[in-house]
C-alpha positions in Angstrom: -20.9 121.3 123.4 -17.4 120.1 122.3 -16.4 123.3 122.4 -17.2 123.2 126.2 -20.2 126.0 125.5 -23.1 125.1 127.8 -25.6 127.8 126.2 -26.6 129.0 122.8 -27.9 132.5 121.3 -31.8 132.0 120.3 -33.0 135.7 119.1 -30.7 137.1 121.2 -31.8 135.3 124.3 -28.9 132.9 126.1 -30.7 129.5 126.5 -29.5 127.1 128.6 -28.6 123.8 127.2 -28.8 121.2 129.9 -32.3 120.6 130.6 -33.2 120.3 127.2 -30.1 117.7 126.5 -31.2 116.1 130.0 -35.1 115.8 128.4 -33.4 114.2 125.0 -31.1 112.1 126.9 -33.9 110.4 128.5 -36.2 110.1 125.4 -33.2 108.9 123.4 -31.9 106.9 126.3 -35.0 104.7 126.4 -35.3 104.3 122.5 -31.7 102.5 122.9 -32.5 100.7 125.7 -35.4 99.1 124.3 -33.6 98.8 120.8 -30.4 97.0 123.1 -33.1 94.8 124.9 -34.8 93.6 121.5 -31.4 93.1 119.9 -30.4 90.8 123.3 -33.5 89.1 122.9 -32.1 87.6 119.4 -28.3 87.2 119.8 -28.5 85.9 123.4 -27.5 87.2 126.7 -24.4 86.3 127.4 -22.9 89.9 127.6 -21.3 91.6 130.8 -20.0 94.4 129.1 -21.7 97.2 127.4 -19.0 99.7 125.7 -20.6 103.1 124.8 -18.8 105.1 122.0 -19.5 107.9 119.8 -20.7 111.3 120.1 -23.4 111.0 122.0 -22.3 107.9 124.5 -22.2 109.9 127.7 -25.7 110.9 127.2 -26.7 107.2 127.2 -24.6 106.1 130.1 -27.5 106.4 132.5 -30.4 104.7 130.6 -27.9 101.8 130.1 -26.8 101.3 133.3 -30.5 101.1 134.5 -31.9 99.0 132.1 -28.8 96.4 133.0 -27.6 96.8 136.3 -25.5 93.7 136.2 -23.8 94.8 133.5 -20.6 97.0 133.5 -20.9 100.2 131.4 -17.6 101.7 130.1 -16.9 104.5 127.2 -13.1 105.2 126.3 -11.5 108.4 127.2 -12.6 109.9 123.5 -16.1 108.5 122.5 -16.5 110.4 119.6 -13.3 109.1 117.9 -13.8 105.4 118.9 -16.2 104.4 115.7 -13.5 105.8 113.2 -10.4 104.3 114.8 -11.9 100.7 115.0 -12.7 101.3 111.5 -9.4 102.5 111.2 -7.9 99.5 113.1 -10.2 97.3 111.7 -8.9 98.5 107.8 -5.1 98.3 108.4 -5.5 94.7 109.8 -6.6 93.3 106.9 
């Protein structure tokens, strides 16, 4: 995927990728939604800003944006580095 490959070799058969990331994206999606929702439910709701980082945040983006359409849902330009360089940021500050 990050190598911008949208298929794989499965016994010498090409196999698509999308609909199979589209079907985990939703089942995933919802899992986070509902684990977002519950986690809400206990620190409050005072939020109006859902960032999305990591690997797999673009996979997410519509499942969020659904289950909180007042919300604004942003990712930076580079998800996948954003957990270790606010760890990183996070380290040299103290």
């Amino acid at each position: 995927m990050r190598a911008g490959k949208s298929s794989i070799l499965v016994l010498g058969q090409r196999v698509e990728l999308a609909p199979y990331l589209e079907q985990a994206s939703q089942t995933v999606g919802d899992v986070v939604t509902q684990a977002l929702l519950k986690s809400l439910r206990t620190e409050g709701s005072g939020f109006d800003l859902v960032v999305l980082v990591g690997g797999g945040a673009g996979f997410f983006r519509a499942a969020i944006q659904s289950a909180f359409p007042r919300l604004r849902v942003v990712s930076p330009k580079e998800p996948v580095y954003a957990n270790a360089r606010g760890f990183w940021l996070m380290g040299m500050s103290l």
